[in-house]
TORKOL-4160 file (C-alpha; in steps of 0.2 Angstrom, whole numbers, padded with zeros to 4 digits, m for minus):
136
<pt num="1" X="m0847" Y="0807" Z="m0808"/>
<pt num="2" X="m0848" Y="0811" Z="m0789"/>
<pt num="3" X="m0862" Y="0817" Z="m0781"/>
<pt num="4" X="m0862" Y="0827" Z="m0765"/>
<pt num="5" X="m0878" Y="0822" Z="m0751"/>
<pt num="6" X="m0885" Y="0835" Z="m0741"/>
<pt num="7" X="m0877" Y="0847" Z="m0750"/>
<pt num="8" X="m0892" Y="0862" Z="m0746"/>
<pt num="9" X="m0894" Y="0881" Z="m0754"/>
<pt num="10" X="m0885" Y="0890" Z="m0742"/>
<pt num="11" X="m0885" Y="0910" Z="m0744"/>
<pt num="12" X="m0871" Y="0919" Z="m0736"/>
<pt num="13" X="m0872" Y="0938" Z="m0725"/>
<pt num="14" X="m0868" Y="0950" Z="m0736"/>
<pt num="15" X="m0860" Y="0958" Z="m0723"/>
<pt num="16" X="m0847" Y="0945" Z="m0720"/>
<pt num="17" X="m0830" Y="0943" Z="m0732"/>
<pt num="18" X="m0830" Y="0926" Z="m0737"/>
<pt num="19" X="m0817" Y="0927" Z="m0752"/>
<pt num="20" X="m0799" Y="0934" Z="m0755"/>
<pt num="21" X="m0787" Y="0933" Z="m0770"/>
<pt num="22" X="m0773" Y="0937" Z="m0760"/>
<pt num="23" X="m0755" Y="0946" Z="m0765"/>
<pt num="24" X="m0747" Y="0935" Z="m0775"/>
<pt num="25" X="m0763" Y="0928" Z="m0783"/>
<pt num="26" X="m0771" Y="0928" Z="m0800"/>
<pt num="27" X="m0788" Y="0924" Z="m0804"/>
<pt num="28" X="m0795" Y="0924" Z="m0821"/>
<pt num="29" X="m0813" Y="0919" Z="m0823"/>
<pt num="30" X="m0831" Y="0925" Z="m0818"/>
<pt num="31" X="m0830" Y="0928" Z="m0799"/>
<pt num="32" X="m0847" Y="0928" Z="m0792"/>
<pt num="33" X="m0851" Y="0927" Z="m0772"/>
<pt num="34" X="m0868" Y="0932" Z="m0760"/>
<pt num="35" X="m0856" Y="0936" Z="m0746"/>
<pt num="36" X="m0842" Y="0951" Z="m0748"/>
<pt num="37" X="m0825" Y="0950" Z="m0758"/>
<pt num="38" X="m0808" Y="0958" Z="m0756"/>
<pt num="39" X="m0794" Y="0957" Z="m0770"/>
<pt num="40" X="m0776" Y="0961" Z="m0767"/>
<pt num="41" X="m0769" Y="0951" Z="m0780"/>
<pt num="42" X="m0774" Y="0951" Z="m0799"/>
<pt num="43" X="m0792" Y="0945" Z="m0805"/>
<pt num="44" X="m0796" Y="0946" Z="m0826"/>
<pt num="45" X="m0814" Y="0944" Z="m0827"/>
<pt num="46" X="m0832" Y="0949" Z="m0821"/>
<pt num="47" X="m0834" Y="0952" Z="m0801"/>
<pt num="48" X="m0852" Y="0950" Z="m0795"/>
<pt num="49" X="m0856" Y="0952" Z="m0776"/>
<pt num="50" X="m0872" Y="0954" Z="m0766"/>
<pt num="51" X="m0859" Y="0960" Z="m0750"/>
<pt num="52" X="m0846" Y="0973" Z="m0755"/>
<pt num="53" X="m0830" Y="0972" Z="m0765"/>
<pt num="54" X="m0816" Y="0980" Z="m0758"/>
<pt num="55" X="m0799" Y="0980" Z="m0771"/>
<pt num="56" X="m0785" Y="0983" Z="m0761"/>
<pt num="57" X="m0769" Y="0994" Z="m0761"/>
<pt num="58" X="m0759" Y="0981" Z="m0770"/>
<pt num="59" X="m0774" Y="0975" Z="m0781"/>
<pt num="60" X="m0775" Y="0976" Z="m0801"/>
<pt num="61" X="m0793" Y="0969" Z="m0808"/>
<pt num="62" X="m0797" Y="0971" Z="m0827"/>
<pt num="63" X="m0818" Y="0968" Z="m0824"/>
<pt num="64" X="m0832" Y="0976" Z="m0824"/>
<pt num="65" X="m0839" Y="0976" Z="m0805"/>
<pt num="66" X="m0856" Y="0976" Z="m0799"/>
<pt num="67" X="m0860" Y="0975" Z="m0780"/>
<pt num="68" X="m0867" Y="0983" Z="m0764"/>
<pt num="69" X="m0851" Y="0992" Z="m0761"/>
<pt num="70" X="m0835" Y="0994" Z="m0768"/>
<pt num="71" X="m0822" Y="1002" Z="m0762"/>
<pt num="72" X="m0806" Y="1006" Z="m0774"/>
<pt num="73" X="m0787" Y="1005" Z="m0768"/>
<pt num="74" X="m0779" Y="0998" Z="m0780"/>
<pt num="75" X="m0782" Y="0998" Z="m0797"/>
<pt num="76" X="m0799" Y="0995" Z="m0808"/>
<pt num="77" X="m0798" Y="0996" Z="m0826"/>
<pt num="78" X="m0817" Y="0991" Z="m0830"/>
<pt num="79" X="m0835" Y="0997" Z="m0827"/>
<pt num="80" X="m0840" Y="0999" Z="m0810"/>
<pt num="81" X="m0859" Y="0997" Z="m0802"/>
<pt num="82" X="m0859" Y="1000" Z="m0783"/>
<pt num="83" X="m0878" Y="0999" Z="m0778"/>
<pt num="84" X="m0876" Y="1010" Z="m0763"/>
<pt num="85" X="m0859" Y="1018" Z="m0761"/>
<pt num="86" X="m0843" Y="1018" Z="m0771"/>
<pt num="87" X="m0827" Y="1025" Z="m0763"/>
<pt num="88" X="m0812" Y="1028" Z="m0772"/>
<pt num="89" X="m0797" Y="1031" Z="m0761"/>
<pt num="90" X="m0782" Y="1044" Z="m0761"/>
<pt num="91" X="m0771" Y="1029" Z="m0768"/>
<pt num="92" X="m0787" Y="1021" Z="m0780"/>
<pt num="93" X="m0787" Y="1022" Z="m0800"/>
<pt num="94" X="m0801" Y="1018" Z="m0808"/>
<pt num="95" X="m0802" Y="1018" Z="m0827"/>
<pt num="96" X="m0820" Y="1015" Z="m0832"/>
<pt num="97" X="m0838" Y="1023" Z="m0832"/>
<pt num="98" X="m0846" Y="1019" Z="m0814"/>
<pt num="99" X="m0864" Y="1020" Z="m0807"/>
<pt num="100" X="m0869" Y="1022" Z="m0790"/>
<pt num="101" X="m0879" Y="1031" Z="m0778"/>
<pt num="102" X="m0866" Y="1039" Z="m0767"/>
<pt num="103" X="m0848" Y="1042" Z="m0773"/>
<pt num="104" X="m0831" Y="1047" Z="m0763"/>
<pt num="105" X="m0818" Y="1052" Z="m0773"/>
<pt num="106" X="m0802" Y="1056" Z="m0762"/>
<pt num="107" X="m0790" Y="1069" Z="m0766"/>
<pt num="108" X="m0776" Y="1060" Z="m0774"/>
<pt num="109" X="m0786" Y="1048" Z="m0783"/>
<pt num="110" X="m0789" Y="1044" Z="m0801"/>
<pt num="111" X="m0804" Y="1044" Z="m0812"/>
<pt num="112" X="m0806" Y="1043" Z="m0830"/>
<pt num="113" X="m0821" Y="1040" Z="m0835"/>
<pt num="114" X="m0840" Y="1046" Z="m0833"/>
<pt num="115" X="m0851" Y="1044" Z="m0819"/>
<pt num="116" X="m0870" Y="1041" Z="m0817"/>
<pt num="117" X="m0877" Y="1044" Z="m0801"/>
<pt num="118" X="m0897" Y="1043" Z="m0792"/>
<pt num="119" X="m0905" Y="1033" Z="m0781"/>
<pt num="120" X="m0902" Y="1014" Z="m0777"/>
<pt num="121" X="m0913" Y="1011" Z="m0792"/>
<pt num="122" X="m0900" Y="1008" Z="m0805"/>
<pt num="123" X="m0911" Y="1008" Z="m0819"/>
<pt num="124" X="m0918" Y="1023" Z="m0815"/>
<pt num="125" X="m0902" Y="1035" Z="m0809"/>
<pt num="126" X="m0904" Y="1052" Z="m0815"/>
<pt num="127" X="m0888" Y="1054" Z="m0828"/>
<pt num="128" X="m0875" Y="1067" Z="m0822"/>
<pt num="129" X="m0860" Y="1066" Z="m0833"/>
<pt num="130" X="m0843" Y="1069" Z="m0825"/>
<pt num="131" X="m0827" Y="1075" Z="m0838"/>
<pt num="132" X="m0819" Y="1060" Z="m0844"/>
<pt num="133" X="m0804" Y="1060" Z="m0838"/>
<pt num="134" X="m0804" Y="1068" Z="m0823"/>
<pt num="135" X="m0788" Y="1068" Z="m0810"/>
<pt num="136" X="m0790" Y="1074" Z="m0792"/>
């Protein structure tokens, strides 16, 4: 067994990027980090951030995302939980119901799925329902 010394808690800035599953890459497992995250290759699992998550153009994830703010590239098949803002851009997909406090669908995008919106309190967002399967 080995043991690391002086090994402390250290919590990263949420504002910083401190992972990347590059083109090329696939990931399958739990992801979890305190600092940001940006995919551009293919994760299978959960993706948990206190920074934001950002999937990329070329980025394919099957998982559910919860983080501060994601922004959506590539493609999402998954629930979604952006504690302030989730953007999907003009070249996003996202297949799954999201929750957040402020969304950005751009023209071009796709959504199928329902949406929550409110306040950052998750657990208390007031529920307004968007059309499953809605295309812009």
């Amino acid at each position: 067994m080995m043991k690391l010394r002086n090994q402390k808690n250290v919590r990263l800035d949420p504002d910083t990027t401190d992972t990347l599953v590059g083109e090329g890459s696939q990931f399958e497992g739990k992801l979890k980090s305190d600092a940001g995250i940006r995919i551009e290759g293919q994760v299978t699992g959960d993706i948990e951030s206190e920074g934001d998550v950002t999937i990329g153009e070329k980025g394919v994830v099957h998982s559910n995302i919860i983080a501060r703010n994601i922004i959506i590239a590539g493609e999402v098949h998954g629930d979604v939980t952006a504690k302030s803002k989730l953007s999907i851009t003009s070249k996003g997909k996202l297949f799954g119901n999201l929750i957040a406090s402020s969304l950005s669908i751009e023209e071009g995008s796709l959504f199928e799925g329902t949406s929550k919106m409110g306040n950052a309190s998750i657990g208390t967002l007031s529920s307004t329902e968007a059309a499953a399967g809605s295309e812009l």
